[in-house]
LUMSEGU-666030 format. One record per residue: residue in three letters; x, y, z of N, C-alpha, C in turn. Coordinates in steps of 0.001 Angstrom, whole numbers, padded with zeros to 6 digits, always signed. Layout:
N
ALAXYZXYZXYZ
...
This chain:
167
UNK+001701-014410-026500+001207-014698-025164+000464-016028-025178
UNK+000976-016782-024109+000078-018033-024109-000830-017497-023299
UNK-001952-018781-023210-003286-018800-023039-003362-018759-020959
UNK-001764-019289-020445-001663-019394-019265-001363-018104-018724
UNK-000501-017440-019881-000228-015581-019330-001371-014845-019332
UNK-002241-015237-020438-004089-014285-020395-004192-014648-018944
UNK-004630-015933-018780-005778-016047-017675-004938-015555-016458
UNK-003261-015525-016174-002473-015251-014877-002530-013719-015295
UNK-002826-012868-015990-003110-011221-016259-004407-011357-015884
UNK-005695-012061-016178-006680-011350-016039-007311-012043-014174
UNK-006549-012879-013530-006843-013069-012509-005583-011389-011651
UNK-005135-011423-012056-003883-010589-011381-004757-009380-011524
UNK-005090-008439-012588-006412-007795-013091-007307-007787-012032
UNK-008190-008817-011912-009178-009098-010473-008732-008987-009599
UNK-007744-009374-009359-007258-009014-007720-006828-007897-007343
UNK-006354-006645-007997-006098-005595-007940-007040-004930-007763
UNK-007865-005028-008603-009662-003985-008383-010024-004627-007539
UNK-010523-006077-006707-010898-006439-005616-010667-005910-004274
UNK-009221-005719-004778-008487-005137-003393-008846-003647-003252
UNK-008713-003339-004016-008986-001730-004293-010380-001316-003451
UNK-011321-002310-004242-012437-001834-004037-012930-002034-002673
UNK-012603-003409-002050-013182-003796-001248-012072-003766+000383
UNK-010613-003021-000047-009524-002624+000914-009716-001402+001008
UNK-008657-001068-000448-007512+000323+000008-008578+001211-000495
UNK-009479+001651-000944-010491+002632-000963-010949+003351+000417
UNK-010580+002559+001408-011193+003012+002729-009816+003428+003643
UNK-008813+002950+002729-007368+003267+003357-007242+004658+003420
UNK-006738+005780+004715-006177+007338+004242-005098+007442+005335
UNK-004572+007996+004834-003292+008013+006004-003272+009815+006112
UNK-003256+009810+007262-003925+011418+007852-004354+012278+007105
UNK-005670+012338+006467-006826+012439+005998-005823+013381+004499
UNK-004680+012785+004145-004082+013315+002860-003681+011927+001785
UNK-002468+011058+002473-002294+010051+001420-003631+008789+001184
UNK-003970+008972-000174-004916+007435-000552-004040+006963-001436
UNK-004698+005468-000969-003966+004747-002114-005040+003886-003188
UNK-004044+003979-004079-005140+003471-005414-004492+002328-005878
UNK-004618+001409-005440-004229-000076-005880-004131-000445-006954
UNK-005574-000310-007534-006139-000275-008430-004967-000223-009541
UNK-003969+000485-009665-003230+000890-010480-002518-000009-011345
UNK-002184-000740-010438-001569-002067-010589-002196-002704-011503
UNK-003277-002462-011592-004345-003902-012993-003485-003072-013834
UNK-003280-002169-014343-003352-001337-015424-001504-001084-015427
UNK-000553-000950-014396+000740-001059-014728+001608-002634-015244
UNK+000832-003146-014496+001214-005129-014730+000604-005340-015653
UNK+000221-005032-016671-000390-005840-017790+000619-006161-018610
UNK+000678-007308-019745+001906-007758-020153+002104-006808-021401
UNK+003659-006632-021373+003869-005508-022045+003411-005949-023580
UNK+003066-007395-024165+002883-007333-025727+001354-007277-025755
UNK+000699-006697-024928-000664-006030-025389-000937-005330-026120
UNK-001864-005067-027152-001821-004220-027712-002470-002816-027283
UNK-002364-001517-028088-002186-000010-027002-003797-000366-027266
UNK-004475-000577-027702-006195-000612-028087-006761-001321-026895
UNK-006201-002860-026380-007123-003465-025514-006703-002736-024306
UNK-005608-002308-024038-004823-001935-023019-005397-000744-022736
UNK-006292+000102-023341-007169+001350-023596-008162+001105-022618
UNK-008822-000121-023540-010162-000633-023443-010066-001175-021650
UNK-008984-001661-021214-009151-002354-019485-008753-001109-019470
UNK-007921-000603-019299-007695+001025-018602-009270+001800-018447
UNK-009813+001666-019378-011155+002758-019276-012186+002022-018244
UNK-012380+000225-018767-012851-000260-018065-012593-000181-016283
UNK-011481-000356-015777-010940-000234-014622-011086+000852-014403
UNK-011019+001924-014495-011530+003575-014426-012997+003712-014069
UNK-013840+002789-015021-015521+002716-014849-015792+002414-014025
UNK-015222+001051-013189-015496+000616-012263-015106+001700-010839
UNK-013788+001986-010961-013474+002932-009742-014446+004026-009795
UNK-014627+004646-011167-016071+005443-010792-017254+005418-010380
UNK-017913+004019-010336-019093+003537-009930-018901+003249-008387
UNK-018010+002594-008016-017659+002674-006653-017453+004071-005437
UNK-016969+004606-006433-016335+005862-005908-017406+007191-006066
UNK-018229+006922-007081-018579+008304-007390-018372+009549-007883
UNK-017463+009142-008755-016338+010581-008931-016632+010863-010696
UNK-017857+010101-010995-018104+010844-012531-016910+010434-013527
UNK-016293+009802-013580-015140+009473-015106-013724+010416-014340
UNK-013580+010495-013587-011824+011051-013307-011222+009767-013150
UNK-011856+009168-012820-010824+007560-012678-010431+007152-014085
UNK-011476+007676-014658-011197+007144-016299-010296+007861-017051
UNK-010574+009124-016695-009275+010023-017537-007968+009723-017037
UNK-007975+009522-016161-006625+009155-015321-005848+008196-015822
UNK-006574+006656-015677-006192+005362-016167-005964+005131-017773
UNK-007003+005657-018104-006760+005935-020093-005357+006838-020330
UNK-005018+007677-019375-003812+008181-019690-002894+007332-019749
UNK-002583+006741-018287-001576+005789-018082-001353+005007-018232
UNK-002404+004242-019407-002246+002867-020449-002004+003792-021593
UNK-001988+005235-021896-001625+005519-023075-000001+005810-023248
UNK+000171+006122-022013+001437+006809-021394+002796+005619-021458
UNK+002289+004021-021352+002735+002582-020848+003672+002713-021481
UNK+003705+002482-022518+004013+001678-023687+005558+002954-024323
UNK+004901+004334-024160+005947+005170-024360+007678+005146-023464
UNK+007118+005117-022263+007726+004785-020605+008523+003399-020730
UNK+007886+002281-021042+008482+001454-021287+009525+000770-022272
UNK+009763+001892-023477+010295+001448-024495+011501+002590-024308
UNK+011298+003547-023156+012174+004650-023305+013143+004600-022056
UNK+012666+003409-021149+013076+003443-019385+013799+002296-019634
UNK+013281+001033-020061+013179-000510-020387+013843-001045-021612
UNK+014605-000412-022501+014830-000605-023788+015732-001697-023311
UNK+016807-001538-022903+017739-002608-023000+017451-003331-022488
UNK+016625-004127-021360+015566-004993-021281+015015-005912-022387
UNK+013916-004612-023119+013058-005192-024086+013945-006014-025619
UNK+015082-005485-025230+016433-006297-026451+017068-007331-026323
UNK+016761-007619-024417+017295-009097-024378+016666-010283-024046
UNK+015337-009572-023666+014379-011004-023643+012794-010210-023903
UNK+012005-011232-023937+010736-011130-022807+010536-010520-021991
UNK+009718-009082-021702+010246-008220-020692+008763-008381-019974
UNK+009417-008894-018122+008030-009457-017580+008192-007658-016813
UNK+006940-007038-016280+006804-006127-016031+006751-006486-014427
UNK+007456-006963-013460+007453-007010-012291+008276-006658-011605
UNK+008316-006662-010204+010114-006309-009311+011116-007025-009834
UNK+010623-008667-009642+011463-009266-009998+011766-009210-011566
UNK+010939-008952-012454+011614-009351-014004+012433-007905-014357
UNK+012208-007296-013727+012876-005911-013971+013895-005191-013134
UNK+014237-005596-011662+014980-004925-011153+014006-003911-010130
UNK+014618-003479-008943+014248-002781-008066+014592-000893-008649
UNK+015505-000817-009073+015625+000443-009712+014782+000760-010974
UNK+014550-000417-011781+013708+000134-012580+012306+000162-012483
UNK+012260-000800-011649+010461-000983-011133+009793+000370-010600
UNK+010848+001117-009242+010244+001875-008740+010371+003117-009966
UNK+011587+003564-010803+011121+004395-011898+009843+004000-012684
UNK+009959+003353-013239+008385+002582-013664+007209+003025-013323
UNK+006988+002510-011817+005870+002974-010919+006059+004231-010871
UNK+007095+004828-009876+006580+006376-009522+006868+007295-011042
UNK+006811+006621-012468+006793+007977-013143+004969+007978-013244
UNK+004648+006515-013576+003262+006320-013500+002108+007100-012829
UNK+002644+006430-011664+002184+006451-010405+001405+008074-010281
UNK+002888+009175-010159+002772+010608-010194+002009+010956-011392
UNK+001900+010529-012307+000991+011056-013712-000658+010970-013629
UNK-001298+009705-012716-001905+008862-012495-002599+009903-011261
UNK-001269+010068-010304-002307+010886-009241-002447+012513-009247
UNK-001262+012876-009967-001174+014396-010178-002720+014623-011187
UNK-003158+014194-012137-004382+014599-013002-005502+014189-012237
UNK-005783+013051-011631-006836+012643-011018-007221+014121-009660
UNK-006072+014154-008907-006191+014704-008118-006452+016262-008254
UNK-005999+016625-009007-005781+018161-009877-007073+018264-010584
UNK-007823+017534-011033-009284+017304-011989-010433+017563-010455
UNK-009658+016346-009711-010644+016474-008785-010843+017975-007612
UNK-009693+018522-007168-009727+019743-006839-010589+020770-007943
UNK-010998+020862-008661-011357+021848-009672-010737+023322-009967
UNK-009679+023614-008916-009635+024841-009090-008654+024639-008205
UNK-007225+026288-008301-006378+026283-007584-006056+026455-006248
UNK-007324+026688-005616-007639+027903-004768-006738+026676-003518
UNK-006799+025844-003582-006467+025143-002254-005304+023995-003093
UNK-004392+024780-003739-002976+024160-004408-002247+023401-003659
UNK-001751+024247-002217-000799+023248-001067-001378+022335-000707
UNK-002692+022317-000623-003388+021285+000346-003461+019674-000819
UNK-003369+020072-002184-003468+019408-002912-002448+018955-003593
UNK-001280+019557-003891+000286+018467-003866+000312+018258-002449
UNK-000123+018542-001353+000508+017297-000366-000623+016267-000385
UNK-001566+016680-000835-002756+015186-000914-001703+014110-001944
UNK-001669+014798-002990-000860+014535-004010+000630+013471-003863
UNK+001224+014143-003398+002447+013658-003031+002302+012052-001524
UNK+001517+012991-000869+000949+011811+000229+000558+010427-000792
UNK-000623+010473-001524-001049+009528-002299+000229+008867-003196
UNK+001008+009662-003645+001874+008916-004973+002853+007796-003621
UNK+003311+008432-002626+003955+007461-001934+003598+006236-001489
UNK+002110+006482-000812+001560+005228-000285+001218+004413-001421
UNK+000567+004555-002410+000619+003636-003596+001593+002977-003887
UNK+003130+004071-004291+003874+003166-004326+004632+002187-003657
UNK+004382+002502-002131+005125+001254-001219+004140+000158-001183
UNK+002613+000681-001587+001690-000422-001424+002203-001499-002905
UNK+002544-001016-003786+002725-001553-005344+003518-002608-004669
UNK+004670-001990-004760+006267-002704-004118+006081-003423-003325
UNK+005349-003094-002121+005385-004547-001393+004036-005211-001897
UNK+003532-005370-002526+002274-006113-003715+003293-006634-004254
UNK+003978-006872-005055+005038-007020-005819+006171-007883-005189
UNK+007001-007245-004133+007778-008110-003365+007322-009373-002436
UNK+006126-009619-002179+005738-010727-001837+004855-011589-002318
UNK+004813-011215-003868+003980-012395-004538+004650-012647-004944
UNK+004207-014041-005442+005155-015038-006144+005311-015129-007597
């Protein structure tokens, strides 16, 4: 990684939690789908990171959504998953990719079919535990895969079009 891919990851990084924090946190679409932007610091990171730092911003980005949010470390268990989860997903979804070049983790470096597999296997892993942690208990299950399901969608059209109109 050159020194121009760090600093274009760790501004891309900022702008995702910015948005998060200071947008789509207040975003709900009939009081079931949220979206977690946020996600994005932690799915766009360049794939030759190593699984340790990629830990370390995952937990970090988790800390922060918890301090904002209030939610005690579920942001963290969540995000530590899905930087642990990356790297598996990507070598198992992405292989023939990762054999013919440089594999940039975007719409464009990857394709529209594989992006949205990408995202929504993420995506669903990301909101199914968060959301399931955060319910504590089964007692209100329906109400919580459709929170569930509400959330994994709007994230991901928010990703995709995040994605389809940057440059």
């Amino acid at each position: 990684m050159t020194p121009n891919d760090l600093i274009r990851s760790a501004l891309r990084w900022l702008l995702y939690v910015l948005l998060h924090v200071l947008v789509a946190r207040h975003l709900v679409l009939f009081d079931h789908a949220f979206c977690y932007i946020y996600l994005g610091a932690i799915l766009f990171l360049p794939f030759e990171l190593n699984l340790t730092a990629a830990l370390l911003i995952s937990f970090m980005t988790g800390a922060i959504m918890d301090s904002f949010d209030n939610t005690l470390g579920l942001h963290i268990i969540a995000s530590v998953l899905v930087a642990y989860l990356r790297p598996i997903l990507i070598r198992y979804q992405l292989a023939q990719k990762i054999s013919e070049n440089r594999l940039e983790l975007s719409l464009r470096g990857i394709g529209l079919p594989a992006f949205l597999s990408y995202v929504l296997v993420l995506v669903s892993i990301h909101h199914f535990v968060l959301l399931m942690v955060e319910a504590g208990s089964l007692g209100m299950l329906g109400f919580t895969f459709l929170k569930i399901l509400g959330s994994i969608i709007f994230t991901t059209v928010a990703l995709t079009l995040g994605q389809a109109f940057s440059r």
